[in-house]
N, C-alpha and C positions, 0 to 999 in steps of 0.2 A: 293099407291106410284105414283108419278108422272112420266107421259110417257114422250118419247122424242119428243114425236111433243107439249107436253103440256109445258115444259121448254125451247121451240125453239119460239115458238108461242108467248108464256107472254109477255104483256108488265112492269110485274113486279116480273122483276127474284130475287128481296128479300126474296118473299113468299118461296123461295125452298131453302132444306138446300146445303151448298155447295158442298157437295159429290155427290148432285145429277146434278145441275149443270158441275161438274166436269165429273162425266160420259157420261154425252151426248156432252158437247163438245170433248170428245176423241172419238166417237158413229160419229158425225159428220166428224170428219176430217178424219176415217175410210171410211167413205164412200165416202169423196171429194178423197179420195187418188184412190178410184175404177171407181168412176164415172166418174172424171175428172171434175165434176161442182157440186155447193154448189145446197142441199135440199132447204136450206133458206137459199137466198142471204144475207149478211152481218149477219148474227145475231151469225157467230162462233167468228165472231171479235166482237162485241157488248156482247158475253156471255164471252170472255180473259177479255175484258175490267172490267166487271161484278168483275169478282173474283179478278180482281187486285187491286182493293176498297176494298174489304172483306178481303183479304189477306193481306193487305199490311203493312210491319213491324212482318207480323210470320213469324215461321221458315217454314211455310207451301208455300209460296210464288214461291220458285225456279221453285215447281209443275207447278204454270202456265204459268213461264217461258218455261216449256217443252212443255206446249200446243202451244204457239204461236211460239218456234225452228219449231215446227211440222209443224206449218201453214204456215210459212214462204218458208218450204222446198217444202214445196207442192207446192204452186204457184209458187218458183222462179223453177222449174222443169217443170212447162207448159212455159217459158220462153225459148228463144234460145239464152240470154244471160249469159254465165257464171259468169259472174262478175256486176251481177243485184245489184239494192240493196236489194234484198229482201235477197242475201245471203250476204252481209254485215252486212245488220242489225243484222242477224242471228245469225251468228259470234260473233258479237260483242256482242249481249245477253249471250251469254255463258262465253262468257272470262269476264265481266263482273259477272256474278256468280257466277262462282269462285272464283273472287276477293273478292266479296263480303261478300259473305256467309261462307268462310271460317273458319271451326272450329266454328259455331255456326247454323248448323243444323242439324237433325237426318243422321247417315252415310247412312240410306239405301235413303235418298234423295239427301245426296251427291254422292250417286254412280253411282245412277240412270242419274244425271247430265252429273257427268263425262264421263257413257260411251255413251252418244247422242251424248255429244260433241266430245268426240274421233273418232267416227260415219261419223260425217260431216266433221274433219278435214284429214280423212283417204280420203274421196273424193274432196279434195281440192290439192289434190297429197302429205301432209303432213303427211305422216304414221309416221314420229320419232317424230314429236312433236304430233302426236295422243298415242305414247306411254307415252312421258310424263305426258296426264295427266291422262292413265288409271295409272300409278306410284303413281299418288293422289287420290285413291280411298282409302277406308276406310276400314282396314278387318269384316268381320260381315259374317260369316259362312252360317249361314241361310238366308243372304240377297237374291234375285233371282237376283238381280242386282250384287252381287261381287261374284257371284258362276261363273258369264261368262266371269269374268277377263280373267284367261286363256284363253279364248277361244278368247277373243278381241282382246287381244299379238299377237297370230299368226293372227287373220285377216291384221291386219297390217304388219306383214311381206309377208302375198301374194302379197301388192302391194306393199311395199320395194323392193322386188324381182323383180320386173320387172326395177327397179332402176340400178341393180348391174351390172355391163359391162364383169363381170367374171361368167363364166359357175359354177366354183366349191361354189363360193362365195352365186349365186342364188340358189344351191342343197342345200346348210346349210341353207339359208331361208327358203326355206318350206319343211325341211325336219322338221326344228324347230315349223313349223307354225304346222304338222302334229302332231307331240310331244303333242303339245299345245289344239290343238281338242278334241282329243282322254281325255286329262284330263279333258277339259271340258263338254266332254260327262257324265263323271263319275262325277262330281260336278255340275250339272246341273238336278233339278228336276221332271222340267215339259216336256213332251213328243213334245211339240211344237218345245222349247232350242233345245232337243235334234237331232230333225229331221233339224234345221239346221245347226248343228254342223255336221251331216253325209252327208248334203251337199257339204257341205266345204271341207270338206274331199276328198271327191270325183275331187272335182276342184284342190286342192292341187296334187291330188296321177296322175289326169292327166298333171300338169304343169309340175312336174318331169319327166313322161314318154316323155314328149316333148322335154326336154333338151338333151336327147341322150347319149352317152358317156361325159364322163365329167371326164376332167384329175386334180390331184390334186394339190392344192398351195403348193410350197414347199416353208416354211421360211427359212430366213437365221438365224442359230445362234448367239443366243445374249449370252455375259455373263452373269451369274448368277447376278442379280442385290445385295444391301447392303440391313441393314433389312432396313434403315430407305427409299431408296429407294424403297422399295416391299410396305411400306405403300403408299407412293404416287402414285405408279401401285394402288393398291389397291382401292382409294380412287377416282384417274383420270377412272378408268371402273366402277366404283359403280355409281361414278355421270354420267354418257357416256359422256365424252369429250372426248375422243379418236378420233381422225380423222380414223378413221377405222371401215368399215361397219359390221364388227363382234363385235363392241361393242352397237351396236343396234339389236343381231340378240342373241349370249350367254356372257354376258357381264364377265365371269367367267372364260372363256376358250381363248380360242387366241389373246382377242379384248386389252390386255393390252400391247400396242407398237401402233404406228402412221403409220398409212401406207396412205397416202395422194397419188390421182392417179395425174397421168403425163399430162403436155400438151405437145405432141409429134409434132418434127419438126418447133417449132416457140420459138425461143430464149428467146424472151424477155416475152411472155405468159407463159412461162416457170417457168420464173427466178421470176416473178410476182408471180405467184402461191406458188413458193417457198419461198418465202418472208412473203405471209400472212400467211402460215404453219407455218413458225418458230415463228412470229410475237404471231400468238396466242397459239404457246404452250407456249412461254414464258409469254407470259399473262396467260396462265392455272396453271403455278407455283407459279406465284405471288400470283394467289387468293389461291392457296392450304397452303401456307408458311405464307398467312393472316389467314385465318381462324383455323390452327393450331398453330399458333405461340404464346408463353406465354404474356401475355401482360408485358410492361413493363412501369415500376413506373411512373407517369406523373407529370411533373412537372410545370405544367400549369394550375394548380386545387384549389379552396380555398375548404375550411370542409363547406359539405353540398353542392355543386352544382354538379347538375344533368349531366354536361356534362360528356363527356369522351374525353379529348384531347390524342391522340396516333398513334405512327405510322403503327399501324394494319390497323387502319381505316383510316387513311390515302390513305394504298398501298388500301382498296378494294373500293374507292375513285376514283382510277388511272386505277383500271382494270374496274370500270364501267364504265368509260369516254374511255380506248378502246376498249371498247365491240361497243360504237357507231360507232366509226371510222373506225374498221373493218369494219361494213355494207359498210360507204363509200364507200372503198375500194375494196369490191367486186362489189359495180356498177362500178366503173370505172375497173376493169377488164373485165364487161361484155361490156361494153364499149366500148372498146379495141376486142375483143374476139368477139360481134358480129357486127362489125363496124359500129355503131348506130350513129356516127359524132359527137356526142357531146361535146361541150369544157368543156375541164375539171373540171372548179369552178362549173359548173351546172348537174356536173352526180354524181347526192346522191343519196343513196338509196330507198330515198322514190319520188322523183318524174322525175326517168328517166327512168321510164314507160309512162310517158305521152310527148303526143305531145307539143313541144316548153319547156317542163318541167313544165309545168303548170298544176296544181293539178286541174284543171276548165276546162279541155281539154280532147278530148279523148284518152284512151288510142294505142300507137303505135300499129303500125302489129307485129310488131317481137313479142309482147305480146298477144296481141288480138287473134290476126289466128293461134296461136303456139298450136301442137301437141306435145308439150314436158311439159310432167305433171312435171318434175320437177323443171322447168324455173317459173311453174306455181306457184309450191310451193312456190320458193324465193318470188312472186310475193305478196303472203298471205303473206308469213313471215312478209314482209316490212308493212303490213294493220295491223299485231298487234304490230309491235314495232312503229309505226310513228300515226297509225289511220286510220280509214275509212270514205276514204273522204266522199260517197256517203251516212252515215249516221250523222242522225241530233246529234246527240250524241254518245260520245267513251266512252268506258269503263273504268271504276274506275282505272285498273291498267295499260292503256294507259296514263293516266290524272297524273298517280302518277311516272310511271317511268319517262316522261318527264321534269316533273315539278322538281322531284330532277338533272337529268343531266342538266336541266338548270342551277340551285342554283351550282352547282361542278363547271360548266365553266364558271358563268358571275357574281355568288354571293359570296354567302357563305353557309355551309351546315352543322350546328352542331350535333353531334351523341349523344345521349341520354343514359340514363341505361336505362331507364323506360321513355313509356308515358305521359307525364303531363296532367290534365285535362284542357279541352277548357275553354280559359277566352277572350271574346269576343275583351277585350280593347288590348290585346297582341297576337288576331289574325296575323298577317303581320309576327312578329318576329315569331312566334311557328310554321310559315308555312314554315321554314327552318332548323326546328327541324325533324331529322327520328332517330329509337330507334337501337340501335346496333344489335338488332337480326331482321329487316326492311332491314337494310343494309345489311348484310350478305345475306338473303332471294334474294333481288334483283339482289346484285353482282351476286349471282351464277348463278340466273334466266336469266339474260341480256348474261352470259360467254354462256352460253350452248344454250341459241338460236345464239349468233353467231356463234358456232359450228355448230349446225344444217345448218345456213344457207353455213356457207362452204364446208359440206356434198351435197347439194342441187346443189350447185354451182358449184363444180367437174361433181354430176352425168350428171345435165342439158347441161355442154361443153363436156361431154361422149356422149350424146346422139346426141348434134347438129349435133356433129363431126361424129358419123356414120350414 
């Protein structure tokens, strides 16, 4: 069997089958992650590259995705830039993965995926949308990768917890996050898993001892909601769009009701803040009132075409196009909120992180020097809804949510039953064809990261402000 210096060395890494290859470049980046410098200069990027030929078009492929997340993270960690592009790229490898490989690879490769990426985006200050996509993981009992779900949930709320501005609010994160351990101790096989789950634990049991006394929320009385009302409770905490950080912590128990925090003593920040609350839960009804709503008769149809004219699709149409505007609008509250000057036509979400507003420039201080991991998150957020400038290429589902909000505001955007097959000569037209269950997918996906980011947006003017 072939050593690791004899597959590092080759100038002809065909002769080795790919498992073995594949082992030594994990063998290697083990060791760059201890040493801090490669055995063999280049050749852990010359042996990704390697497999990325060999692999290319299987479902085996994601695998060496995970090699080069791994390699990426490593150098951009000798770096004393947080917003390298080594972690752009990274990033964007993953969410790209996702995209791609969805429902067409083995679960225990999907999960393995999911939870690096939840991994990296848990340290990008993003723990709610690191929950998201352990939420896309794949059940498989025996997988060693979906045995640590639990136990990835609560990692993510120890650094949610450091989010929440309320004492009792931080005790129900990690008391949940401890909940969480303890079962993953028990669903978890190997003594490695295990030993850093009783780590955790231990980090956990001391972050509670450090809170102190801690007095309890007391809610105010709501009426008994109707049934048809309990469903949409129901359905707004199953998907977590709750403006309420208990529906990222038990999404079962108190997180069903909006409790959106306060901008204290400035009127009009206030009034702002209150406006995009209301703004998006009424955009959170519309998408719940589309997607359960009967369809109704069309009359815009001949026998045999594939379209669907109606106005279901219409409304989740209306709520994807303000799902963007939201964003707007919470840059120009930070705008406002951290008095960054800017005139208003040019504070969007995506490029009033940068100097002059220019995507070519660098980014401001208020971003750059900021010790508020959650300013930071909004800051990620904006890189997978708009793109990452610093890399050569974005991801499949940057490329595709764009391309449809464009087609909504400046084209046109027909809804499908079913995908048609590609015909070269009707390329232009079919590129403003998405399929009803595309639509639905995206509406929800675009509603719930602008939730998140108004989650983000609260806790970040929580924390300026103290």
């Amino acid at each position: 069997m072939a050593t690791l210096s004899d597959i590092a060395l080759s100038d002809d890494l065909g002769q080795f089958e790919i498992k073995e290859i594949y082992s030594a470049t994990h063998q290697l980046l083990q060791e760059l992650q201890q040493a801090k410098a490669e055995a063999y200069p280049g050749r852990i990027n010359s042996m990704i590259n390697h497999l990325k030929e060999r692999l290319k078009g299987k479902a085996a492929y994601p695998l060496v995705v995970l090699l080069e997340t791994s390699h990426l993270s490593i150098r951009h960690q000798q770096q004393k830039d947080w917003n390298s592009d080594l972690k752009q790229l990274q990033l964007e490898l993953y969410d790209n993965t996702l995209e791609t490989y969805r429902g067409r690879i083995p679960a225990s490769v999907w999960n393995q995926v999911c939870l690096n990426y939840a991994e990296t985006l848990v340290h990008t200050g993003r723990s709610i949308d690191a929950q998201a996509v352990l939420k896309e993981m794949v059940k498989e009992d025996k997988d060693p990768s979906f045995q640590r779900l639990n136990g990835e949930f609560g990692w993510t709320l120890i650094f949610y917890s450091t989010f929440l501005p309320v004492k009792a609010e931080r005790l129900r994160a990690l008391e949940k996050a401890l909940e969480l351990f303890h079962v993953a101790q028990t669903d978890i096989q190997d003594d490695k898993g295990k030993k850093l789950y009783e780590e955790r634990i231990k980090l956990a049991e001391n972050m509670v001892g450090q809170l102190g006394d801690v007095e309890p929320v007391k809610l105010v009385d709501q009426p008994a909601p109707t049934e048809d009302e309990q469903r949409y409770l129901d359905w707004s905490a199953e998907q977590r769009l709750f403006l309420n950080s208990g529906n990222d912590i038990e999404p079962d128990t108190m997180a069903k009701r909006d409790l959106p925090l306060r901008i204290q003593n400035n009127a009009f920040l206030g009034n702002y803040l209150d406006s995009l609350t209301h703004e998006f839960t009424s955009m959170r009804r519309s998408l719940y009132t589309a997607l359960t709503a009967d369809e109704v008769a069309d009359d815009h149809k001949m026998d045999g075409d594939n379209t669907v004219y109606s106005q279901r699709n219409e409304n989740l149409k209306q709520v994807y196009r303000q799902a963007y505007s939201l964003f707007d609008k919470m840059a120009l509250l930070m705008n406002h909120a951290l008095q960054l000057g800017v005139e208003e036509p040019r504070a969007n979400f995506q490029r009033i992180w940068f100097e002059e507003e220019s995507l070519k420039k660098p980014l401001k201080p208020f971003i750059q020097t900021t010790k508020n991991d959650a300013l930071k998150a909004l800051y990620w957020l904006s890189k997978e809804v708009y793109g990452y400038e610093l890399s050569e290429e974005q991801s499949m589902l940057v490329k595709k949510a764009l391309h449809i909000r464009n087609r909504i505001d400046n084209s046109y955007l027909q809804v499908v039953k079913k995908a048609e097959p590609f015909e070269k000569e009707s390329a232009r037209a079919q590129s403003h064809h998405i399929t009803e269950a595309e639509l639905e997918r995206l509406t929800l996906m675009m509603t719930q990261k602008a939730r998140n980011g108004l989650m983000y947006l609260q806790f970040a003017l929580a924390i300026g402000k103290k």
